[in-house]
C-alpha positions, 0 to 999 in steps of 0.5 A: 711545486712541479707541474703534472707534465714535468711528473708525468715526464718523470715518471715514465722516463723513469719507467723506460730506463727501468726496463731498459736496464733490464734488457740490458743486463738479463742475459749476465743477471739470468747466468749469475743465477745459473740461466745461462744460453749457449749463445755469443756475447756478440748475439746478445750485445745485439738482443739486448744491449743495443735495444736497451741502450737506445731505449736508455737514450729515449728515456733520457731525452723524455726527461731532458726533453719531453714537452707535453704528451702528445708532442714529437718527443712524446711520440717519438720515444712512445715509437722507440720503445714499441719498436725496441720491444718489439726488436727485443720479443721478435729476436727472442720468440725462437727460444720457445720452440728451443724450450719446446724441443729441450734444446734450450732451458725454459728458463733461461728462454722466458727471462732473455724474453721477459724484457721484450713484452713489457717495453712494447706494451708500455710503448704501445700504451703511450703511443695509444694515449695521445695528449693529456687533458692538461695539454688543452689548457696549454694551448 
């Protein structure tokens, strides 16, 4: 039976590859239903497909690597994804005044910024909750 840190691994990693292949793939999922921005595929590659493939990386190296929370690579990758989020949200708040203005639609705006939000709490959340109690039997 698996241990709760090897769950705990687990379910997280799973959690941040989830998000992160959201915000890779919004900008092409958001036209398919027809959310499009007038922007670059250049620009977007740079919003969300290299935030989104760094926060897959740290996402893997959490489930190939984790240790127990509270250690480095816990920490690390809690880091990589407030950053990334944050990377994500602060690229994407201009389309607000965009909407605002009508130059862009709201639409469009609140789905290319619905990735970001969720990835910097969920990295705030894990930086902010330090070891496991199960760490103290470890140790």
């Amino acid at each position: 039976m698996p241990s709760m840190q090897a769950l705990s691994q687990v379910r997280w990693s799973t959690a941040l590859a989830g998000l992160a292949v959201w915000a890779t793939t919004v900008p092409w999922l958001a036209e398919a239903v027809g959310l499009e921005l007038d922007v670059s595929p250049r620009l977007e590659i740079v919003d969300h497909v290299i935030p989104g493939v760094v926060m897959l990386a740290a996402a893997a190296l959490l489930a190939a690597r984790g240790g127990p929370r509270g250690s480095l690579v816990w920490l690390g990758v809690a880091a990589i994804a407030f950053l990334t989020g944050f990377w994500i949200t602060a690229t994407h708040v201009p389309l607000i005044p965009d909407a605002l203005d009508g130059a862009a639609p709201w639409g469009a705006a609140l789905v290319h910024l619905s990735t970001g939000p969720p990835i910097m709490l969920l990295g705030l959340w894990l930086l902010l909750r330090g070891p496991s109690s199960d760490n103290a039997a470890h140790t």
